[in-house]
N, C-alpha and C positions, 0 to 999 in steps of 0.2 A: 500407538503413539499419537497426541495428540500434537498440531502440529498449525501455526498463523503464518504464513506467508503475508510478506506485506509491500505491497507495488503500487505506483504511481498510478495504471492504469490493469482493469481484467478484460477477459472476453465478455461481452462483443464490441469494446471497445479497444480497439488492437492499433497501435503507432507504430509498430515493428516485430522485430525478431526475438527482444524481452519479453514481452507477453508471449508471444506465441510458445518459448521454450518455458516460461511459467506454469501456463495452462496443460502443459504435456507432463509436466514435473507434479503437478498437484492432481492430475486424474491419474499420471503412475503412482503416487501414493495412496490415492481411493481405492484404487484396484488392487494394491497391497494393505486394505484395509485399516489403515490409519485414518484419523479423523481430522481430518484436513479441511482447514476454513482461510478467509482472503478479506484482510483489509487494503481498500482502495480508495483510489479521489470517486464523488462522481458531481454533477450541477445539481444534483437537491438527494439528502442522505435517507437512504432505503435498505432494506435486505435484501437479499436475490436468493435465490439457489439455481445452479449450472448443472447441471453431469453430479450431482451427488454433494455438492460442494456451496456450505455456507458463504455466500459472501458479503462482506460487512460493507457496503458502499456509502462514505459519506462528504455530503459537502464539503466541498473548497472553501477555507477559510480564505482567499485571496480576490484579487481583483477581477479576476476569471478563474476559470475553470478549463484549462490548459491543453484539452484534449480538443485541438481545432487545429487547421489547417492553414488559417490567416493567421499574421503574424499584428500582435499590436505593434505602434509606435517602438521603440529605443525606452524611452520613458519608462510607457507603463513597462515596460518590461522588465529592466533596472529595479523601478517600484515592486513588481511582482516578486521577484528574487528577492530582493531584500525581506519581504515580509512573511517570505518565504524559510527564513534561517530562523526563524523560530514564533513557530504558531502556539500557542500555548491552547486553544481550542483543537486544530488537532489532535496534540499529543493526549490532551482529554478524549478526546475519541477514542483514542488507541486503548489509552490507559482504562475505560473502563469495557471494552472488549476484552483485553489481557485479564482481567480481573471476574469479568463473565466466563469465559472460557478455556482461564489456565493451562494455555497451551507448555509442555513439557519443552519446547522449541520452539522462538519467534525466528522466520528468518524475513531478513529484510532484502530487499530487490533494491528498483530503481524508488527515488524517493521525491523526488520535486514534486511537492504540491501537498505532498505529505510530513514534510519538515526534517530537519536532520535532531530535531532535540527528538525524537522517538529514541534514540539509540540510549541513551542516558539514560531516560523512560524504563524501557527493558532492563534494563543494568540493575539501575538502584532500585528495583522490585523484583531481583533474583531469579528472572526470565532466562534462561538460557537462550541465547542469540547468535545468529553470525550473519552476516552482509555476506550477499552474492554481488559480482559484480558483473557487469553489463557491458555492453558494447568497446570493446579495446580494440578498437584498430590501430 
């Protein structure tokens, strides 16, 4: 099965405990021999491979690039989100990844910085999808 995972941040960039259950979930499907690839943010868009696994890393469409420790302003940050609910150069990102690599199943993770219009994206080009969700305490 071919198979897109799609998260905010991968290894070796790790913010938490979503990545880390991501990168455990996508090397047990390597190892179950599925064909398993990883679209992500990162500050300038490249390819990777990890442990067996394509990953699609591409620029933040936004004011930063989210994967930091210092917090902007109130402002920018309002501004960020905001521009953040719908990148239409993301979702082109995604879109011609999905299109490269016809994955049989998108699943979607955490998504800020990667836009929530991806979900639509998958939809109305017959992607089979479903959203994980993250951190519920």
């Amino acid at each position: 099965m071919k198979i897109l995972y799609v998260h905010s941040f991968y290894a070796p960039f790790v913010m938490g405990g979503a990545e880390r259950t991501l990168q455990r979930l996508a090397e047990g499907m390597v190892e179950r021999k599925h064909d398993v690839r990883i679209f992500t943010t990162a500050d300038r868009s490249y390819d990777d491979i990890l442990n067996g696994i394509i990953i699609y890393r591409r620029k933040i469409r936004n004011l930063y690039w989210h994967f930091r420790n210092d917090l902007p302003d109130k402002i920018s940050r309002s501004i960020w989100h905001y521009l953040d609910r719908r990148s239409e150069s993301m979702k082109g990102d995604l879109m011609a990844v999905l299109e490269d690599f016809a994955p049989d199943i998108v699943s979607f993770h955490n998504l800020p910085g990667l836009t929530a219009s991806c979900w639509p994206e998958s939809k109305d080009n017959s992607f089979r999808s479903v959203q994980v969700l993250h951190d519920l305490n």
